[in-house]
N, C-alpha and C positions, 0 to 999 in steps of 0.2 A: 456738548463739550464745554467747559469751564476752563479757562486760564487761572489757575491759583499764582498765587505771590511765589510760592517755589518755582512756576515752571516760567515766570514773568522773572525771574532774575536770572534762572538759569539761561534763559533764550537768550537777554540783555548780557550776560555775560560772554555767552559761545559766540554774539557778534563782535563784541568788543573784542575777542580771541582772533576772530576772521578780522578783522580789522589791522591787527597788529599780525597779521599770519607771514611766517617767516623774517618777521625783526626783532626777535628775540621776546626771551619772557617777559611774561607782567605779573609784578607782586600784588596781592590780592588789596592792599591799599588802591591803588590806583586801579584797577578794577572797579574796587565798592566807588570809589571817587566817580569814574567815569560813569557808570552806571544810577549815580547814586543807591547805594542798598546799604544795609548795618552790614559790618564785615566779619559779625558773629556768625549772622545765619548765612552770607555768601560762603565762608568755611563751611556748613552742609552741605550746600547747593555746590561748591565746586567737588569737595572731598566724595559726592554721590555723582557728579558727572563724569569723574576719575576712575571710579568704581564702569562705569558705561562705557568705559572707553572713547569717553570726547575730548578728555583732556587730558594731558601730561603735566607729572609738577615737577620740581626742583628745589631742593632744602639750599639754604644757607643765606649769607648775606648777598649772592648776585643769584638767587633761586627767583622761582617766581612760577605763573602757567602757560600754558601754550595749549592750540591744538593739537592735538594726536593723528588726525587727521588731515586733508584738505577739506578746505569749508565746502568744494561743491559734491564732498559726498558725507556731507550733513544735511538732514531735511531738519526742517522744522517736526511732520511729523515723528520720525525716530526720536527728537525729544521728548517730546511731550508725553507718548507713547510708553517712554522709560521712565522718566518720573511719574507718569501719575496713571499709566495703565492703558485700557483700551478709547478710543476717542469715540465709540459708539454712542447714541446715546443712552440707552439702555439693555440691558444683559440678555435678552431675549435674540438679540438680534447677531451677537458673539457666534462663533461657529463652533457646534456641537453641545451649545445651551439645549438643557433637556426639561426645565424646572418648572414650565408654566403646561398644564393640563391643557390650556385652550390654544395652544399652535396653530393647529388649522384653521377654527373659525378668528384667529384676530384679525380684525382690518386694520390694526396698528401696525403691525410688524413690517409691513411694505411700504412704507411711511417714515419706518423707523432708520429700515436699511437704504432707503434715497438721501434721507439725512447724512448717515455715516456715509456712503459712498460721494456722496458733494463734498463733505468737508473732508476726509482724505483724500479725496480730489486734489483739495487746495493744496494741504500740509504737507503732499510728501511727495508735491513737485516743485517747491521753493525750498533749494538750499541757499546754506548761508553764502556761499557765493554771489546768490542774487540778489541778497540783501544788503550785501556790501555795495554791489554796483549802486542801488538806489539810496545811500547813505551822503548825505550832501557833509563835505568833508571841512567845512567850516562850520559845522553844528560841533556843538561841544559836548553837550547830553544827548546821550540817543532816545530815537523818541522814533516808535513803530506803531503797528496795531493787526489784530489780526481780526 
């Protein structure tokens, strides 16, 4: 699994949401501010997390985003998941991949799925709820890692 810059601003962003969860919207300036990101490409990354059902918008001059949800039933995984696919690490290991002739004899593929089952282990038992709790509230930039 790779983190891209889409799914690195979208995460940064659905915290910054859980952050401000139930104080009203936040206009996608202060967003891209708080996160630091271009507030070009944040307009994909929120307009496709909208599309996913994590976010809710609002037009006008008191508009802005919010969650659609509660942040503790946001994982991390279900992000990453929808923007950028399956977290496996490779297509063999997918359920009902048919494409590779040597299934049986690989010694990879059991290898492949301890991988993906550790790392969704991780992803999709941290909601952003618990990511708020460990958010030290005099930081200004958010700053995580996975």
């Amino acid at each position: 699994m790779k983190i891209t810059y889409k799914d690195d601003y979208a995460l940064k962003a659905l915290l910054d949401l859980a952050l401000h969860y139930e104080k009203g919207l936040l206009t996608i300036n202060d967003i891209a501010k708080h996160i630091d990101a271009p507030v070009k490409f944040l307009e994909q990354v929120l307009l496709n997390l909208k599309k996913g059902g994590f976010v809710e918008s609002k037009r006008g001059n008191v508009g802005g985003y919010q969650l659609a949800k509660d942040p503790a039933e946001i994982t991390l995984g279900q992000v990453i998941r929808y923007i950028d696919g399956p977290i496996e690490p490779i297509g063999c290991v997918e359920k009902g991949y048919s494409n590779c002739h040597d299934l049986r004899k690989c010694v990879f593929k059991g290898i492949w799925q301890e991988v993906a089952q550790a790392t969704s282990g991780i992803v999709d038992k941290v909601s952003f709820a618990d990511l708020v709790n460990k958010v030290n509230p005099e930081q200004t930039v958010l700053a995580y890692s996975i």
